[in-house]
PLY file of the C-alpha trace (Angstrom):
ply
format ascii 1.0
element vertex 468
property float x
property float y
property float z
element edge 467
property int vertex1
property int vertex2
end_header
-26.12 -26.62 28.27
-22.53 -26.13 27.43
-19.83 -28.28 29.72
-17.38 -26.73 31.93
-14.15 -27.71 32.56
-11.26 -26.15 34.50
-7.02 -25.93 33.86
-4.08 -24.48 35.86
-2.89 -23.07 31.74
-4.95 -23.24 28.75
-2.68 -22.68 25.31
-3.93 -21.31 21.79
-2.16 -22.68 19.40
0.29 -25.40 19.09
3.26 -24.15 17.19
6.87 -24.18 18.78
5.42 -21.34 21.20
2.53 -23.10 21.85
4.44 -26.41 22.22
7.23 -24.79 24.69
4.26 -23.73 26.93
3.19 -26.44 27.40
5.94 -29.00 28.05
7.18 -26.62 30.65
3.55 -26.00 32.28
2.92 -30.08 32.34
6.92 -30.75 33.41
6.34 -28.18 36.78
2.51 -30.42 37.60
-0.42 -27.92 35.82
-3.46 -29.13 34.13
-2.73 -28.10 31.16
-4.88 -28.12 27.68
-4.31 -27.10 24.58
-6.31 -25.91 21.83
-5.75 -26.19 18.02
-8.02 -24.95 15.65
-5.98 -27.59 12.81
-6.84 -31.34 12.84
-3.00 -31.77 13.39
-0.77 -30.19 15.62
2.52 -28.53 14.76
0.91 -25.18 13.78
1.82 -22.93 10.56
5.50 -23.82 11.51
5.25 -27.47 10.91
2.04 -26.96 8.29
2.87 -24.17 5.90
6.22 -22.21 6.88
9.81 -23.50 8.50
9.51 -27.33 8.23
7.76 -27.24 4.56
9.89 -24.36 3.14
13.24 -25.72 4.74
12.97 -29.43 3.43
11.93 -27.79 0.15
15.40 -25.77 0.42
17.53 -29.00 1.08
16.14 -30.61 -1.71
17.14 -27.76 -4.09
20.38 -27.67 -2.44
20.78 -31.19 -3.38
19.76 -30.68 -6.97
22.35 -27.56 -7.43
25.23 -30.02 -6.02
24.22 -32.67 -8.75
23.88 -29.74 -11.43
27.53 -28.53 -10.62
29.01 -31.28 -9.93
30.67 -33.20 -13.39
31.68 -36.23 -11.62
27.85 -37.26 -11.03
26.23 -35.43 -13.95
28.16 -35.56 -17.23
27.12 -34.38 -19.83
24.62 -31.84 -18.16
21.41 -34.31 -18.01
19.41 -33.04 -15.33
17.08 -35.20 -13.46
13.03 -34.73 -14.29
11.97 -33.26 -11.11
9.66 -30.71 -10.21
8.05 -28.16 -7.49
5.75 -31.28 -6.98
8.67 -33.54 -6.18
9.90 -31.30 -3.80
6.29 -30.98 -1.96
6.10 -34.28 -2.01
9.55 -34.73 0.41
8.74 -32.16 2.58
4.94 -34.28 3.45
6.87 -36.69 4.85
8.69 -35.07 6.98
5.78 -32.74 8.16
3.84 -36.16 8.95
7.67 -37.60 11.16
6.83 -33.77 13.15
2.90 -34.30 13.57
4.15 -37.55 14.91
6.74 -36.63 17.06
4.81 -33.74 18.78
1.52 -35.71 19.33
3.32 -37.97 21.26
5.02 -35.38 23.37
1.29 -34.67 24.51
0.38 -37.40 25.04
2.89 -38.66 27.40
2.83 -35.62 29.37
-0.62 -35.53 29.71
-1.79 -32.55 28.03
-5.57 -32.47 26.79
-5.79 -31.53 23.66
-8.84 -30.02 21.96
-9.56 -29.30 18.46
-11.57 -26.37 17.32
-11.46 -22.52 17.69
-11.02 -20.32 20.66
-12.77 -17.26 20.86
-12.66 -15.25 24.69
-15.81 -15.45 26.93
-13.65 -13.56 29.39
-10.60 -13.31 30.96
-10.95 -16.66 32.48
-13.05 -18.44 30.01
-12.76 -19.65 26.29
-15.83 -21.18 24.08
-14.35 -24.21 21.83
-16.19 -23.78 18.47
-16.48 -27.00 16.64
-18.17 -27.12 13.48
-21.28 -28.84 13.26
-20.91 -28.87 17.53
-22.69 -26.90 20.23
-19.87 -25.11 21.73
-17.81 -26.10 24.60
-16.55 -23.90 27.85
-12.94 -24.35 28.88
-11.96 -22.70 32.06
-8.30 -21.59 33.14
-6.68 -19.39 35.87
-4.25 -18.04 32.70
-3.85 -18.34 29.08
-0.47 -18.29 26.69
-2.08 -17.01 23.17
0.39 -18.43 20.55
-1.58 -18.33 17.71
1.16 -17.53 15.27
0.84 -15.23 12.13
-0.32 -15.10 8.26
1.36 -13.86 4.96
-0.20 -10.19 4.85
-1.98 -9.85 1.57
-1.49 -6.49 0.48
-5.26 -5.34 -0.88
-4.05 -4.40 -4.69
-3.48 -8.67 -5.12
-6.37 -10.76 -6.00
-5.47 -13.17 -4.35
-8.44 -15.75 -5.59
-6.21 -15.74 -9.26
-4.72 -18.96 -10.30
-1.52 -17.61 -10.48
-0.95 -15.19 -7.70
0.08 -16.58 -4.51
1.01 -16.29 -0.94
4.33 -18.19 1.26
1.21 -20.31 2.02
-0.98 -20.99 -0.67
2.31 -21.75 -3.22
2.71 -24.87 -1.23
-0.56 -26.22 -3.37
1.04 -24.99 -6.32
1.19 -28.44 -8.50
3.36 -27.37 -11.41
6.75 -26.11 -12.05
6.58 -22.45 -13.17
9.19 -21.11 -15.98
9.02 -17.57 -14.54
8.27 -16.70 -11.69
7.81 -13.03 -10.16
9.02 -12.61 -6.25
7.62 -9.78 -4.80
9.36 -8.85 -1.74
12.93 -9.24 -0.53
12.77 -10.48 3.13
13.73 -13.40 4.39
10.69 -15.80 2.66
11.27 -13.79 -0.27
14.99 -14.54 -0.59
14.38 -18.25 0.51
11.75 -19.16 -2.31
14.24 -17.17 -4.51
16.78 -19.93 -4.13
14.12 -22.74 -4.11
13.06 -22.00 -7.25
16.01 -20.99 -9.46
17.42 -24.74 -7.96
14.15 -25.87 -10.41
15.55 -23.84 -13.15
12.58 -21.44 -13.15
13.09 -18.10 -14.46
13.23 -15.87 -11.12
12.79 -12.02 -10.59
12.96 -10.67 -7.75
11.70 -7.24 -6.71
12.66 -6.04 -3.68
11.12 -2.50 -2.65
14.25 -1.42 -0.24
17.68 -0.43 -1.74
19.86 -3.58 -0.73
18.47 -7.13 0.27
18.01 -8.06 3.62
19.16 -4.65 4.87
18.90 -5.76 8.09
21.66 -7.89 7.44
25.86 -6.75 8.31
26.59 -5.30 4.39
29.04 -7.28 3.16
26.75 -10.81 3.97
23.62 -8.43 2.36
26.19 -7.90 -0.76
27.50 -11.25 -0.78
23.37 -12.48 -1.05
23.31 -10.04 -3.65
26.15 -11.04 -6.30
25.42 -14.88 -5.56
21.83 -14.39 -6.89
23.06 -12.44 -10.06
25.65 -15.28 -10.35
23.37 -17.68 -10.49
20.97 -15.91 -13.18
18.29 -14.23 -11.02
17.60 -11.12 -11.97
17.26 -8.26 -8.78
15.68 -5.16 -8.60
15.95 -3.21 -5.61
13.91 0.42 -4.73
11.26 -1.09 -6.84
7.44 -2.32 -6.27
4.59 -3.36 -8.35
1.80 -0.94 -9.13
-0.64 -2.83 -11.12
-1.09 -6.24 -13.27
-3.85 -8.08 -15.48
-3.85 -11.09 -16.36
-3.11 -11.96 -20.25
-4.23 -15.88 -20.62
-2.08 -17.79 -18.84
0.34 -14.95 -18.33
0.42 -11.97 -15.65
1.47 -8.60 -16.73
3.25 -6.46 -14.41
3.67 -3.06 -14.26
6.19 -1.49 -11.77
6.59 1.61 -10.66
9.63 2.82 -12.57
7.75 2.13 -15.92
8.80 -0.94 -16.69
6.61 -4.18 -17.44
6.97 -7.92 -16.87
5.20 -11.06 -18.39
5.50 -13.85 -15.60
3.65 -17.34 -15.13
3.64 -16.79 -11.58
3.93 -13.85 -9.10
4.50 -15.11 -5.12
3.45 -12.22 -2.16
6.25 -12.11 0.00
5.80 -8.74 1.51
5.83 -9.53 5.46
2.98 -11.25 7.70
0.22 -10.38 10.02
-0.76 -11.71 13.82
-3.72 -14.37 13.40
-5.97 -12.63 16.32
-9.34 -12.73 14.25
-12.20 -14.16 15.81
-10.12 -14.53 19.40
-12.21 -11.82 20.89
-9.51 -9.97 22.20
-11.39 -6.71 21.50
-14.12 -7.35 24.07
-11.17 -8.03 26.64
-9.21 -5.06 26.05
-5.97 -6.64 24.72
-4.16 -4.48 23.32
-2.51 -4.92 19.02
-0.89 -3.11 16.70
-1.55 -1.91 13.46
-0.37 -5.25 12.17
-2.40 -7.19 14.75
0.49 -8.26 16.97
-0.38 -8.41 20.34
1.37 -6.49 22.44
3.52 -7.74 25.46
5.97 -7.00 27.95
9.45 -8.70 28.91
7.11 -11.43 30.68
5.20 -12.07 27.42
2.27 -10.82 29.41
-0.70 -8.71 27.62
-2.38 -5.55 29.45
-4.27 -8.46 30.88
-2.44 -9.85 33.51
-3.28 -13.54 33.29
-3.57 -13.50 29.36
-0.19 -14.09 27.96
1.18 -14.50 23.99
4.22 -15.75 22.46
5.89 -16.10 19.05
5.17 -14.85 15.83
1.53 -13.33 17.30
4.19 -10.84 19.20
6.55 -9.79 16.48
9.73 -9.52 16.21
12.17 -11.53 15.82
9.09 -13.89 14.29
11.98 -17.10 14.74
10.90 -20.61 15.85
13.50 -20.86 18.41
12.68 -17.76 19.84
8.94 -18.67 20.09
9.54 -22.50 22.01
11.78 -20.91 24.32
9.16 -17.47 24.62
6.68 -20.40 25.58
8.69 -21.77 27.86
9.48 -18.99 29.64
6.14 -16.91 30.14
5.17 -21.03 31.26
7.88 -20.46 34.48
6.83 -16.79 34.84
2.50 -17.32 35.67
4.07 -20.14 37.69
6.49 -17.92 39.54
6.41 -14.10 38.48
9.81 -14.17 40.31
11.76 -16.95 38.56
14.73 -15.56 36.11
12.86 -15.97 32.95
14.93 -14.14 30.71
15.96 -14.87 26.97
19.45 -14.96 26.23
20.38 -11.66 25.04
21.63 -12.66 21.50
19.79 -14.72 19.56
21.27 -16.25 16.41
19.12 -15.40 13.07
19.05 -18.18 10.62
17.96 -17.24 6.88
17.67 -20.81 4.86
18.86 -19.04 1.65
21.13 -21.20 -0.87
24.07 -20.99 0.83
22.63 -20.20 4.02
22.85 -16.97 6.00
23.31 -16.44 9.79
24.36 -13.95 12.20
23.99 -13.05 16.03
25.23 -9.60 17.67
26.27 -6.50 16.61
26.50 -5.74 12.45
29.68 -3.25 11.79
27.05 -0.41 10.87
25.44 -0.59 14.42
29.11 -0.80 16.34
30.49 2.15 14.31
26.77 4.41 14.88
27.45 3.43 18.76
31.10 4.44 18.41
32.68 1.55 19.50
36.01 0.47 18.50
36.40 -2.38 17.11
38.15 -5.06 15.00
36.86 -7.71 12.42
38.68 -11.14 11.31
37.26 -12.88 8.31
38.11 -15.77 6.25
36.49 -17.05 2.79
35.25 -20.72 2.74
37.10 -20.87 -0.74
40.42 -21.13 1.44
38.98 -23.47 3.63
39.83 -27.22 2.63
36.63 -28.89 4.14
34.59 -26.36 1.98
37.12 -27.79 -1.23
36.70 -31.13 -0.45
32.88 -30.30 -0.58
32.61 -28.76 -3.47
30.87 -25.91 -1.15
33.15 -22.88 -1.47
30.79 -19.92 -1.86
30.57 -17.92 1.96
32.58 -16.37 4.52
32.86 -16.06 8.11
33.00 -12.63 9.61
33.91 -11.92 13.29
33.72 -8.50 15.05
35.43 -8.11 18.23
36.70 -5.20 21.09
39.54 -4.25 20.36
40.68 -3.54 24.02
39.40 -6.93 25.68
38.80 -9.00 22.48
35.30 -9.57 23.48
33.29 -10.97 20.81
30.17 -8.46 19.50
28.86 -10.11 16.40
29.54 -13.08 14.07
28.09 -13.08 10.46
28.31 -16.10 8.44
27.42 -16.72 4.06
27.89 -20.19 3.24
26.74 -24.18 3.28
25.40 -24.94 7.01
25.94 -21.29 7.88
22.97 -21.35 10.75
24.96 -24.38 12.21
28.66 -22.63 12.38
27.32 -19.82 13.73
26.43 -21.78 17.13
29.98 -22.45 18.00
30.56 -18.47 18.17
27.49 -18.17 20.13
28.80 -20.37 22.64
31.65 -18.15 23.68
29.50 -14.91 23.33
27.11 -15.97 26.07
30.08 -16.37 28.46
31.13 -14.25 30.81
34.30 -11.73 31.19
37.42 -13.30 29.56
35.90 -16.22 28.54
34.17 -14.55 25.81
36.97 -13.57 23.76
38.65 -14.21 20.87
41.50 -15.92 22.47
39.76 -19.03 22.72
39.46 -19.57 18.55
42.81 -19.17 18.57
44.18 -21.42 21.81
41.61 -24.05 20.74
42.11 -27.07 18.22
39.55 -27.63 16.03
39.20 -30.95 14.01
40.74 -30.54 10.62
39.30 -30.71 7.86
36.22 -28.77 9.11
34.19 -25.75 8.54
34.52 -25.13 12.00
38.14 -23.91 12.14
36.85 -20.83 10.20
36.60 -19.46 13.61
40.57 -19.91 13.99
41.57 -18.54 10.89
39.20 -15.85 11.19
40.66 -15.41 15.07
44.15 -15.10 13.69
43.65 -13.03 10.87
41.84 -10.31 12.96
44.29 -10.34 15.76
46.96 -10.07 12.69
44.86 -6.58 11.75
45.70 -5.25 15.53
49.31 -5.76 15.20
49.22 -3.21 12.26
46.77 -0.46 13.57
0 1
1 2
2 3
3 4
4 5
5 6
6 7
7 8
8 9
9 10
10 11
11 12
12 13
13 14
14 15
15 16
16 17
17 18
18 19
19 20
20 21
21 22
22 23
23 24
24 25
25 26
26 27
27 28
28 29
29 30
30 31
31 32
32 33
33 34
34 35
35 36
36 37
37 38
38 39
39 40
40 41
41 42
42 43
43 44
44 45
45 46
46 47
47 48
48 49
49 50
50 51
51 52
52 53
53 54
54 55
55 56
56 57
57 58
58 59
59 60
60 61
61 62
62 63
63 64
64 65
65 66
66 67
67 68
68 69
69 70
70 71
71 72
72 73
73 74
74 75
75 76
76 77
77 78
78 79
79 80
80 81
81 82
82 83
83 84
84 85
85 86
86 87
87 88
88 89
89 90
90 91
91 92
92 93
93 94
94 95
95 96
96 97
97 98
98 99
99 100
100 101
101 102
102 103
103 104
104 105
105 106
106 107
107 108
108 109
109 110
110 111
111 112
112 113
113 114
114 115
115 116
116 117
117 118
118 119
119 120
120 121
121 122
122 123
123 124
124 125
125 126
126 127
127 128
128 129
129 130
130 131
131 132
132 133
133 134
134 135
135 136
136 137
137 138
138 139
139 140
140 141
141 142
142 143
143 144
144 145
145 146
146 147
147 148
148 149
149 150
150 151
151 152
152 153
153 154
154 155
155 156
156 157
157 158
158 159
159 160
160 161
161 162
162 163
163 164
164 165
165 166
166 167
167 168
168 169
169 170
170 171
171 172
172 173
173 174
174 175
175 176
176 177
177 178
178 179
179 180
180 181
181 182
182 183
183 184
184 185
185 186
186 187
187 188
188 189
189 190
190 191
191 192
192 193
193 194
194 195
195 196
196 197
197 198
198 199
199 200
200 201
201 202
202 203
203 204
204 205
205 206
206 207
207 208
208 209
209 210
210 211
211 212
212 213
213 214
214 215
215 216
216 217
217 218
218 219
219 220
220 221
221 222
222 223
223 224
224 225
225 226
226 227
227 228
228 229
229 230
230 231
231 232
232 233
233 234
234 235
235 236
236 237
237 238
238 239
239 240
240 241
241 242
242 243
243 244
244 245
245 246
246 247
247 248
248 249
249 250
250 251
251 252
252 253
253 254
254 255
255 256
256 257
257 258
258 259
259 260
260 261
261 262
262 263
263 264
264 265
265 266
266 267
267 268
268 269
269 270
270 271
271 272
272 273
273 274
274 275
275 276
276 277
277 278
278 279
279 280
280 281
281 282
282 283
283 284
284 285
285 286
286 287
287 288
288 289
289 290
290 291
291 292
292 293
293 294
294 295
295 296
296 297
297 298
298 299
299 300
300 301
301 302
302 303
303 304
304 305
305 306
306 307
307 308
308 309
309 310
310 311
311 312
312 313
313 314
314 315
315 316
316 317
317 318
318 319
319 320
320 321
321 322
322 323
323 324
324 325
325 326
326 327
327 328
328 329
329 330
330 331
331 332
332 333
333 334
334 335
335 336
336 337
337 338
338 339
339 340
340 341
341 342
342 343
343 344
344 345
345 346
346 347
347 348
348 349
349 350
350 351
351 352
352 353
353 354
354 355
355 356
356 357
357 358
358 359
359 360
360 361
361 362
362 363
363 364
364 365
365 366
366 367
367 368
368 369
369 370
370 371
371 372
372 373
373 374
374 375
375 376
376 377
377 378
378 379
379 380
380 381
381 382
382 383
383 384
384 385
385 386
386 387
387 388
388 389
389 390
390 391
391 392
392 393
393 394
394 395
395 396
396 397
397 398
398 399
399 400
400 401
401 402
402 403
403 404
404 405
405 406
406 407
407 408
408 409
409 410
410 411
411 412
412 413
413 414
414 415
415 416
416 417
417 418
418 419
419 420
420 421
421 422
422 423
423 424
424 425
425 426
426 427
427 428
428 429
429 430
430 431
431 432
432 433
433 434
434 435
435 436
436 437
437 438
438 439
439 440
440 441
441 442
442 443
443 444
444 445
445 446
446 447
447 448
448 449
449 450
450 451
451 452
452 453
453 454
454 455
455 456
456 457
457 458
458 459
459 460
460 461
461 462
462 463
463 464
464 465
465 466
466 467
């Protein structure tokens, strides 16, 4: 006989939607549990995607300073260190998060059970434990926040030595020379800079016409020429249409005719929602084509008390997003009339070498909407905190009304871009005339600092509607 056992919340998952559940649900007095198919917590996001792939970004920022910098490396000997190296940083800091988070649980007083979920019904899960008879958890509402998976498009064999997924290259245990990229998104470009920092030969094929096209143009351009600066070779409208392997070597064929020879090719061609074996069908809940469940602005399913946050919903697929997604559809089965709202803009962060970041309004979508507006810009290379560091590759972009100088999008290139960009989002979430560009320009900023971009940016856009 299976044993019973009823919560206020049960979670799925314990990624930074998961996680923002259920701090909230155990901070407002619910029984809350949470279950995690992993040993650890911390979810793909601590596990396999931002905290792996981010720590192996800082340390190949850190190599490229000691490469370009003569003062620490004459004579251009480079350090021995490899991919494995790099892996090897980025455990340790995924065991100070497994840490950190399991003690967050525990304090608060969250159950947490090991195993996989799969639906009885709406208000029932079994808890499948290998080796186990299977256990019943009850719950008067669920938050699904099972995250997602690198989609594996079927023309990969994905059991070959050399083909891999964002994923599965964090087992890699050697250093490839070259190294095939296949797809231009934001993993894509990431693992683009990781791995040129290594000195591997990187291509990168990108099946749109400009990378990142999501992006305002001239950060997408500025992405562009820094990659081609630094020796990887881009090619955009292009895809793969077959390979075979050729002894240690892949050979590519693409679809304009030419061919490739590559140690390595990584899949980087988008992800999928992690719903298998849930048993969502039987309930009704409705997915797309892509297996995201689909929710409304309460994160709730078709199903009322069945609710899903994070990557499992889609876009914008950002960890920030997901904890505070958690946090909110937490408040809303508490109190369907609380304000549980996100913040309208939401700062992207793209962990490329320099870094990208943006919130708001790209020119493209202001000038489609017919809005009139101004932009003020400044390059870092002007900037004497990004001299003193040695850091001068990026710019600061700010787009603004021209009629009430309210601020509609900042996009930043450069060293600690997804940190600068905070300080604009600050005054964008204000209200009325505090959100304008006044205040970069009536505020002192500590000098030197990357942060007085904003006030040179300020001035030199407010200079631009003096001569129009």
């Amino acid at each position: 006989m299976t044993a019973e056992t009823l919560f206020d919340l049960i979670i799925v998952g314990s990624g930074p939607g998961g996680e923002g559940a259920a701090m909230q649900a155990a901070k407002e007095g619910l029984k809350v549990a949470l279950v995690e198919k992993s040993p650890m917590v911390g979810g793909s996001c601590t596990h396999l995607g931002t905290i792996p792939s981010k720590s192996l970004r800082q340390m190949s920022h850190l190599l490229t300073i000691y490469q370009d910098d003569l003062l620490f490396n004459r004579g251009h000997i480079f350090p021995d260190i490899g991919f494995s190296d790099f892996l090897s940083r980025a455990k340790d800091v995924i065991a100070q998060q497994v840490a950190r988070r399991q003690s967050h649980y525990f304090r608060n007083r969250i159950r947490l059970f090991q195993g996989l979920a799969e639906f009885r019904d709406k208000n029932s899960i079994y808890l499948h434990v290998k080796g186990k008879a299977s256990e019943v958890l009850r719950a008067k509402n669920f938050i699904l926040a099972v995250g997602s998976a690198p989609y594996q498009p079927p023309e990969f064999d994905f059991n070959h030595k050399n083909i891999f997924d964002s994923d599965s290259i964090l087992s890699m245990n050697f250093t490839p020379r070259h190294m095939v990229i296949y797809g231009a998104g934001a993993i894509g470009c990431e693992y683009t800079s990781i791995f040129r920092a290594l000195g591997t030969k990187v291509t990168l094929i990108n099946t749109r016409s400009s990378l990142l096209s999501f992006l305002d143009e001239d950060i997408s351009n500025a992405l562009t020429y820094h990659f081609r600066d630094k020796g990887v070779h881009v090619l955009n409208n292009e895809r793969i249409e077959d390979f075979e392997s050729c002894g240690d070597f892949l050979s590519l064929r693409l679809h304009s005719g030419k061919s490739i020879k590559t140690d390595v090719v990584l899949v980087t061609v988008g992800r999928t929602g992690c719903v298998e074996n849930l048993g969502l069908t039987k309930l009704g809940v409705l997915t797309d084509d892509r297996q995201y469940i689909k929710v409304n602005e309460h994160y709730q399913t078709n199903i009322d008390n069945i609710y899903a946050v994070g990557d499992i919903t889609g876009f914008p697929c950002l960890a920030s997003a997901a904890y505070d997604q958690g946090r909110f559809a937490a408040l809303h089965l508490i109190n369907p009339m609380c304000d549980d709202s996100l913040v309208k803009d939401i700062p992207l962060g793209i962990y490329t070498s320099p870094e990208i970041s943006c919130i708001g309004k790209s020119e493209k979508e202001l000038t489609e909407a017919r809005v009139s507006y101004e932009m003020g810009a400044v390059s870092f290379k002007h900037l004497a905190r990004a001299q003193i560091k040695g850091e001068t590759a990026g710019m600061l972009k700010i787009l603004f009304d021209k009629e009430t100088l309210q601020i509609l999008g900042i996009h930043c290139f450069g060293q600690s871009a997804s940190e600068i960009i905070h300080i604009g989002q600050s005054i964008m979430a204000q209200k009325g005339e505090a959100n304008s560009m006044k205040y970069f320009v009536n505020t002192t900023f500590n000098y030197p600092t990357m942060a007085e971009a904003y006030r040179v940016a300020a001035l030199n856009g407010l200079n631009r509607l003096k001569f129009n």
